[in-house]
C-alpha positions as CSV (number, residue, x, y, z in Angstrom):
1,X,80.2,108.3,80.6
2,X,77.9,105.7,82.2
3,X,80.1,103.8,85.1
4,X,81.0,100.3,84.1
5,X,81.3,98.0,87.1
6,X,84.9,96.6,87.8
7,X,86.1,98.9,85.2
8,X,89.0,101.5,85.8
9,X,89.2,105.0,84.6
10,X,91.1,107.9,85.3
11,X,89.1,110.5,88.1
12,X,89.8,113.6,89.4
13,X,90.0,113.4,93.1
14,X,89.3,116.4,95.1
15,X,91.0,116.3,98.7
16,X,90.6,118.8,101.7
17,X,94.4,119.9,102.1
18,X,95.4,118.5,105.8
19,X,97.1,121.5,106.3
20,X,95.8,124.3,104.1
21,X,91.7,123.8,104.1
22,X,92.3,124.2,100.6
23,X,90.8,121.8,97.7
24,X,93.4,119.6,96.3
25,X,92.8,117.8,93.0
26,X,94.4,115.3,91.0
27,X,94.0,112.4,88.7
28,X,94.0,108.8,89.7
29,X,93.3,105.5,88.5
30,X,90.5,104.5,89.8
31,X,88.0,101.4,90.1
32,X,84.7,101.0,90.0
33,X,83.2,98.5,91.9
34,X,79.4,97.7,93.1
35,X,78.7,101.5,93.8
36,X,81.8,102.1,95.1
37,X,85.1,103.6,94.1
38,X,88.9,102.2,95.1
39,X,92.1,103.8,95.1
40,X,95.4,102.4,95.8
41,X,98.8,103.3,96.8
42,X,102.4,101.7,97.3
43,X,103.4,103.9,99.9
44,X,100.4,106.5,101.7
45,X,103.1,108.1,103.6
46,X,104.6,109.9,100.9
47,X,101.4,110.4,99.0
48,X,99.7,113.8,99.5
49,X,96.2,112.8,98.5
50,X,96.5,109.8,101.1
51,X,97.2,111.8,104.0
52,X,94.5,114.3,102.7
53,X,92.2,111.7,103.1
54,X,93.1,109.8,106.2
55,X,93.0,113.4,108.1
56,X,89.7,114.4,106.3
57,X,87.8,111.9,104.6
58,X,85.2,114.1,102.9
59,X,86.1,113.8,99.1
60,X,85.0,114.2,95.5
61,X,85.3,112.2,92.5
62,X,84.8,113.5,88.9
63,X,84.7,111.4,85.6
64,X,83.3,113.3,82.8
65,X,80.4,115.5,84.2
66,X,79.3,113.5,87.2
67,X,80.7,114.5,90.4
68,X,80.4,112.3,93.2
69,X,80.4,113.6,97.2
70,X,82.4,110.0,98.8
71,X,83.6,109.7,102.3
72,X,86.8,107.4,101.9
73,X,89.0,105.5,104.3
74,X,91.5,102.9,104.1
75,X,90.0,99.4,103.0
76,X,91.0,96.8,106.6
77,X,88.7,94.0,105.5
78,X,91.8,91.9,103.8
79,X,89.7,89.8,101.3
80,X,88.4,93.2,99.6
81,X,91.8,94.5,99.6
82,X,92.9,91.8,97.8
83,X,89.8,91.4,95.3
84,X,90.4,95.2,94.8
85,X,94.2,94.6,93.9
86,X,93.0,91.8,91.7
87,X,91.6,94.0,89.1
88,X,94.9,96.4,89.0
89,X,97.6,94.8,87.5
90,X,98.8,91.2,86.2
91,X,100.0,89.4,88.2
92,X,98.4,92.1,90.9
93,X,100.9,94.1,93.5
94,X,99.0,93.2,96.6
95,X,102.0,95.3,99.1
96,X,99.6,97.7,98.0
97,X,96.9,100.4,100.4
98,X,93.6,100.7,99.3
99,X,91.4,103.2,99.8
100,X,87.7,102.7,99.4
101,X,85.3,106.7,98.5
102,X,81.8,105.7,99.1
103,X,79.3,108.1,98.0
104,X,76.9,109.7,100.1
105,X,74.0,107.6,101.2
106,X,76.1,104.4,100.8
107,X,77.5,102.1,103.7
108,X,80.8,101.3,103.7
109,X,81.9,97.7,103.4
110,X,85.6,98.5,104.4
């Protein structure tokens, strides 16, 4: 499946567990946008694959047969928070964390 830009699919994420070393996957929403792909979470306390990736931020992403090697972290720059959030819901929730997974070679614009 050719990536569409500002277009959301469902990935599997593949997190280092922060306290096993172990591979943790799962499937998230997920956006793609200029290269990049965003995540986002209400509350990163209680999520597993959030603290996976604030403690290691060495990820995968997987949509279809392409895997992607990201580094992520936590998106601080507020106005691509917010254009992230823009694309998520209507009206957007924008209490929301968002976590930007670059892929290797990329610069982060966090």
């Amino acid at each position: 499946m050719p990536l569409q830009n500002e277009a959301f699919f469902v990935a599997e994420l593949t997190t280092v567990g922060r306290k096993t070393g172990l591979p943790r996957t799962i499937e998230l929403r997920t956006l793609y946008l200029d290269g990049r792909f965003y995540a986002s979470s209400a509350n990163i306390e209680k999520k597993h694959w959030c603290r996976n990736m604030l403690k290691n931020p060495s990820v995968e992403i997987r949509t279809g047969n392409e895997r992607f090697r990201c580094l992520a972290g936590r998106v601080t720059d507020e106005g691509l928070r917010r254009r992230v959030l823009s694309f998520r819901d209507s009206p957007p929730l924008m209490d929301r964390e968002v976590f930007e997974m670059v892929p290797e070679g990329q610069v982060s614009h966090k």
